[in-house]
Every structure is written in structure tokens, then in C-alpha cells.
C-alpha positions in Angstrom: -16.5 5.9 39.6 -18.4 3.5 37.1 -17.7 -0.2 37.5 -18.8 -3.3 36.3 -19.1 -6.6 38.2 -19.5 -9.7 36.6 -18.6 -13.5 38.1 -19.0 -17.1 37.1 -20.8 -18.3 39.6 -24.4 -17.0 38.1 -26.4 -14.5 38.9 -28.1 -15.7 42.1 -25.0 -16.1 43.5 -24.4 -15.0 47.2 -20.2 -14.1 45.9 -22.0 -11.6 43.5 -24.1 -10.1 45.7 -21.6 -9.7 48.6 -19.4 -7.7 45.9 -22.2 -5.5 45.0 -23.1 -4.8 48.7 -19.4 -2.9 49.1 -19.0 -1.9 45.5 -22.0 0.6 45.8 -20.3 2.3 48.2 -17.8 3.2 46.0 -19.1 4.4 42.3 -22.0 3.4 40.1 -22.2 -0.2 39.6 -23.6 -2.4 37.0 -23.7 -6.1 37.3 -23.8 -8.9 34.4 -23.6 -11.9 35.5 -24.3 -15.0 33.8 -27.9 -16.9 33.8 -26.6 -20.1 34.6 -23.7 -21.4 36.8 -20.4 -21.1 34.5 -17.7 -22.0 36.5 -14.4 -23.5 34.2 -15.5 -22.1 31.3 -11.9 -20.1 31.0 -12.4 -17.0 28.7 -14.7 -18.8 26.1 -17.1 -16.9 24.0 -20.1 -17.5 23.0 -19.9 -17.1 19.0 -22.6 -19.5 17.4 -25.8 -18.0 18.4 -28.1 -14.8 19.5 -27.5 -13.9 23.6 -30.9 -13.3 25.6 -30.6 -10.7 28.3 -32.9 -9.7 30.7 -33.0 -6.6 33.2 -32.8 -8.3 36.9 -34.5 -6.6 40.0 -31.8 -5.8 42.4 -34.0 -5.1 45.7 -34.2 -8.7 46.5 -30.5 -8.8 46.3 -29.1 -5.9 48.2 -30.1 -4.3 51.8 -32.5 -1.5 51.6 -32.5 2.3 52.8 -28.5 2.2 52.8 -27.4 5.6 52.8 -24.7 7.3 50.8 -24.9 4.1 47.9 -24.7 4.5 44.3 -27.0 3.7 41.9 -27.1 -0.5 41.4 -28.3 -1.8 37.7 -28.2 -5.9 36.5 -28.6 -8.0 33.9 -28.8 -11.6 33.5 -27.2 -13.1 30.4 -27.4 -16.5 28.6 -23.8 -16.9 27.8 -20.3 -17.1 29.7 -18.4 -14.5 32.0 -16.9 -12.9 28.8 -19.8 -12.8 26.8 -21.4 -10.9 30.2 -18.0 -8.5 29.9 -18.1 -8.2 26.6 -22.3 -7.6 25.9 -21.4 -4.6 29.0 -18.3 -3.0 28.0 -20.2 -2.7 24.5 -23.6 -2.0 24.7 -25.0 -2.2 28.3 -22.6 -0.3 30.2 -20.3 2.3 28.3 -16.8 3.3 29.3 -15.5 1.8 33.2 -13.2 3.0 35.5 -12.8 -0.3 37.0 -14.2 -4.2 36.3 -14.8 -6.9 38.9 -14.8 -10.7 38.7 -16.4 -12.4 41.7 -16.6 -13.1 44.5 -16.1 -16.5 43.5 -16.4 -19.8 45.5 -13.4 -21.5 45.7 -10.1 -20.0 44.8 -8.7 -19.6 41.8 -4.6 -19.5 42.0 -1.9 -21.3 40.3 -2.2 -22.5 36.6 -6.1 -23.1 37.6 -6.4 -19.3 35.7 -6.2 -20.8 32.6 -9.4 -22.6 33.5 -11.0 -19.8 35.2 -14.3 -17.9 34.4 -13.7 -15.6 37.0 -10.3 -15.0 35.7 -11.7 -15.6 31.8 -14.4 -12.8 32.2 -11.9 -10.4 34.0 -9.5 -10.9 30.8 -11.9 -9.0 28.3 -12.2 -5.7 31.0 -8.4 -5.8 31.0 -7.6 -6.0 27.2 -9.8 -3.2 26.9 -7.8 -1.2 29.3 -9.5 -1.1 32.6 -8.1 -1.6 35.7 -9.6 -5.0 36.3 -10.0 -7.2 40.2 -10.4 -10.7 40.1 -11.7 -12.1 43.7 -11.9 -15.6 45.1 -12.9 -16.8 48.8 -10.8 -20.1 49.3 -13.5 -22.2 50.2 -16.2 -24.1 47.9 -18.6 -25.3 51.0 -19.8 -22.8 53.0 -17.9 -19.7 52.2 -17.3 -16.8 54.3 -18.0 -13.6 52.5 -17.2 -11.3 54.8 -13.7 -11.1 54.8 -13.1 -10.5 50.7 -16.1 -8.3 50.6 -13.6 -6.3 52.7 -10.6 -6.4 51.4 -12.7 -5.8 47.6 -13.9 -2.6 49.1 -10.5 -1.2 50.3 -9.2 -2.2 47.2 -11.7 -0.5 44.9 -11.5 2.7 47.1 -8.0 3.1 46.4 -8.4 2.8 42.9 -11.0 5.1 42.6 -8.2 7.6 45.1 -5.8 6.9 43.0 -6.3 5.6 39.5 -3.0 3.3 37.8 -1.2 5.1 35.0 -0.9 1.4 34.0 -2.7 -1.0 32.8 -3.9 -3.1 36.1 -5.1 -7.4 36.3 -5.2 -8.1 40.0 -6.2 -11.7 41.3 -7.1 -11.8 44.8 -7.7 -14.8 46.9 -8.9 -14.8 50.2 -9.2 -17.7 52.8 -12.5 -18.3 54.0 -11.8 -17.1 57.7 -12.8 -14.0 59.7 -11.1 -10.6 59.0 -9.4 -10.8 62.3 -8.1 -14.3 62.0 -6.3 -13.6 58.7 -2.5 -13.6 59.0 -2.0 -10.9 56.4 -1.6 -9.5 52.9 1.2 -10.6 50.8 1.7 -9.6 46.8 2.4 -12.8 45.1 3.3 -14.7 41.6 0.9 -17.9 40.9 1.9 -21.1 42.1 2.2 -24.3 39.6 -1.2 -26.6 39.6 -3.2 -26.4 42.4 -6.1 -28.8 41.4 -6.1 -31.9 39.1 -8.6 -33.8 36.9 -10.4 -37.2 37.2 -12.7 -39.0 35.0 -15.7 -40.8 36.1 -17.1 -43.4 33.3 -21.0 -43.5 33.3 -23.1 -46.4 31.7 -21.8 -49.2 29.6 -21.5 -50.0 25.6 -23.0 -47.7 23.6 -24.2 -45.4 26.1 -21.1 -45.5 28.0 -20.2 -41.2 28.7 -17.3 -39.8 31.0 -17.5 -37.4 33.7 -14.6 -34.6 34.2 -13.8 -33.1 37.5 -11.1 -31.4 38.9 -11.2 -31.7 42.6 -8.2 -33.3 43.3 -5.6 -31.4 45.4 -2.3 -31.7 44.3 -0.5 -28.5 45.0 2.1 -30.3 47.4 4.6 -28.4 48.7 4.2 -24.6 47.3 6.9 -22.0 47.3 6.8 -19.2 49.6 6.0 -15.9 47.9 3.5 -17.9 45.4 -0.2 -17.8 45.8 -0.5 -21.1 47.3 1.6 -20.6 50.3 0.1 -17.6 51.1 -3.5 -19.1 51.4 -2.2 -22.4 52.4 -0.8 -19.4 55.7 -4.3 -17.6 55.8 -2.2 -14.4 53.7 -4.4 -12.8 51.7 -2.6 -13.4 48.1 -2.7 -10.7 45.8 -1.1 -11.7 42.0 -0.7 -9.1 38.9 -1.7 -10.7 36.2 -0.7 -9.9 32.4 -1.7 -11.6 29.1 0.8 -13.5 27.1 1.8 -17.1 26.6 4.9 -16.7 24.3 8.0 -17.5 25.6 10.6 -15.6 23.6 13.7 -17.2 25.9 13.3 -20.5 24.0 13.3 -18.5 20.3 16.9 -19.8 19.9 16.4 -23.1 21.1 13.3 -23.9 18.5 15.3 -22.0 15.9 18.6 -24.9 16.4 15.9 -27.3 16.3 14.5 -26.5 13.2 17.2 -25.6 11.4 17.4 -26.6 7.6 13.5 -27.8 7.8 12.9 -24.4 5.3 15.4 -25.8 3.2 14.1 -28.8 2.8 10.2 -27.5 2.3 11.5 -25.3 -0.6 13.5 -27.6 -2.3 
């Protein structure tokens, strides 16, 4: 099995390395992971300007004189989590049997995909046709590793027994507990928002600037079966994912709304 591992969280990152650490056990693996931190960036690109890449030593990273491990190669690249996907799936890596986001710090469930790098970078493994793992650890101070480098592993090893005859987007999230305090595994559909904006102002006059966060919890009261509830219950969550933001049920609806607005543009 080849597979790729990128995240959003840079290359430095303890998430990354975790995933690497169980990935190797399972095919060849090649990580691309961004220079810098790039968390929220969503699926942006980086169109403007040349990318620098540079080969990464992966010894200071992973435990040494681990038998029965695959191969390990990374890069570090000066762009976003897609443009790590992208650079890999077409020039640094050749074909995949399988693409990894994470693992990232903090979850990322409910409408906050749309934000996502994690998710973002997953998306360009996925359009390409690769069975594709997102993986989050639900907590943003002092994760616990352990228990979605786990639950990655199992997951990758069953792909790898039994590759999809379908075109695969997982999201996993994870709560940041031990293995044996987890209440179980549940396949889920995302929630509604889990996170909000707010705006800090900086400076006065002129040099007055505006700060954007998005750490404030508002998920409230989430549905059972969604991917809130089941973190929110220490379940692993585990969403399919698919692309598409076109919502043909209202194609009627818009089309009474705009009726005669043709004829009245042509005439």
C-alpha cells in the first residue's frame, strides 16, 4: 500500500507524526505537510506564486530500529494543505492507494469542514479518486494522541484488506481520552455549527485592524446520530463525506421565483 499523509497543523507537528508512527505499519508512506501552521485555511490554493519544497529528515521524527515498517519519505512545503496534496499526488508522490489528513488538534465536525484545512487538503486526494481519512483529536490543549493513532491504524489496515469499490471521504473525530475510556464508535452525519466567530479590534484611527477567531462554542444541544453528540458522549464519530453544495430540491422554488425575469431581460 502507498499513502500519503498530509495535515494542517505544519510539519513539526506532534498530530503528523503520531499518524506516521502507525501508518508505516501499513504501506509506504510519504508525508507533505505544510511549512508553517495552516489551520482554517479550508481547501485554498496557492495560485499566485512559485512553492519552495524541501526534503525533511524523518529520523528525528519517528522511533528508530522498528521492525517490520515501511519505507517513510517527507517534504515540507510553503503553501496550504492542498497545495501539499496537490504538489504530491502530481509530482512528488505518484498514484495512492489511500490519503491521510491529520492528526489534527482540535476537532473538526459540523459545518466547521467548510473551514477546515484538514478537511480542505483531504478534498484534493478525494476528487482524484482515492480513498481519503480525515482525523481529528477533540482537544486543542494538550491532546491525547494515542487513542486516534489507533483507531487511524485499524482503519487504514482495513482499507488496505479490503479496498472500496467506491469512491471513500471519511472524517474521523476522536475525543481526547484514553482508548479504554472511549464509549464507542458510531457512523455519523455532521452536526450544524459547532464553533463561532469573534472580532477583536486592535489600535485606534488609522491604524485601527481587527482580529478573527473562532473559539466560541455554540453547538447547544446536538442531535443524536450527528457528529457532535457523539463526541460530546466520548463515541468515536466517523462521517462520509461527499462533495457538492447544490441543492437541486429548491430547483422549483427558485424557478417560481424568477419567473418572467427572462422575459423581461430579452425584451
Amino acid at each position: 500500500m502507498k499513502i500519503l499523509l498530509i495535515n494542517d497543523d505544519g510539519i513539526d507537528a506532534p498530530g503528523l507524526w503520531a499518524a506516521a508512527e502507525v501508518l508505516r505499519k501499513v504501506g509506504e508512506l510519504f508525508v507533505v505537510a505544510p511549512e508553517q501552521e495552516q489551520s482554517g485555511v479550508g481547501a485554498s490554493l496557492t495560485l499566485h506564486h512559485s512553492l519552495a519544497v524541501r526534503s525533511v529528515a524523518v529520523d528525528r521524527f519517528l522511533k528508530e530500529d522498528v521492525p517490520g515498517v515501511f519505507d517513510v519519505t517527507a517534504y515540507a512545503v510553503e503553501g496550504t494543505p492542498g497545495d501539499c496534496a496537490i504538489l504530491a499526488l502530481e509530482k512528488l508522490t505518484g498514484s495512492l492507494d489511500l490519503v491521510v489528513s491529520g492528526i489534527n488538534r482540535g476537532s473538526n465536525m459540523g459545518w466547521d469542514v467548510m473551514v477546515s484545512g484538514t478537511i480542505g487538503g483531504a478534498v484534493q486526494g478525494f476528487v482524484r479518486g482515492c480513498p481519503t481519512i480525515a482525523i481529528s483529536v477533540g482537544s486543542v490543549r494538550d491532546p491525547k494522541f494515542e487513542s486516534p493513532a489507533v483507531i487511524l491504524e485499524m482503519v487504514a489496515q482495513r482499507l488496505c484488506e479490503q479496498p472500496p469499490d467506491f469512491n471513500l471521504f471519511l472524517n474521523i473525530n476522536v475525543p481526547s481520552l484514553p482508548v479504554d475510556r472511549l464509549a464507542g464508535m458510531q457512523v455519523t452525519r455532521l452536526g450544524n455549527r459547532s464553533y463561532g466567530e469573534s472580532v477583536r479590534e486592535e489600535g485606534i484611527g488609522d491604524q485601527k485592524k481587527y482580529k478573527i477567531a473562532r473559539d466560541r462554542p455554540i453547538s447547544g444541544d446536538a442531535q443524536p446520530g450527528t457528529d457532535i453528540w457523539a463526541v460530546k458522549n466520548n463515541h468515536v464519530s466517523i462521517t462520509p463525506l461527499h462533495i457538492g453544495l447544490g441543492n437541486s430540491e429548491q430547483i422549483p422554488d427558485v424557478e417560481s421565483l424568477l419567473e418572467g425575469i427572462l422575459d423581461q431581460l430579452l425584451s
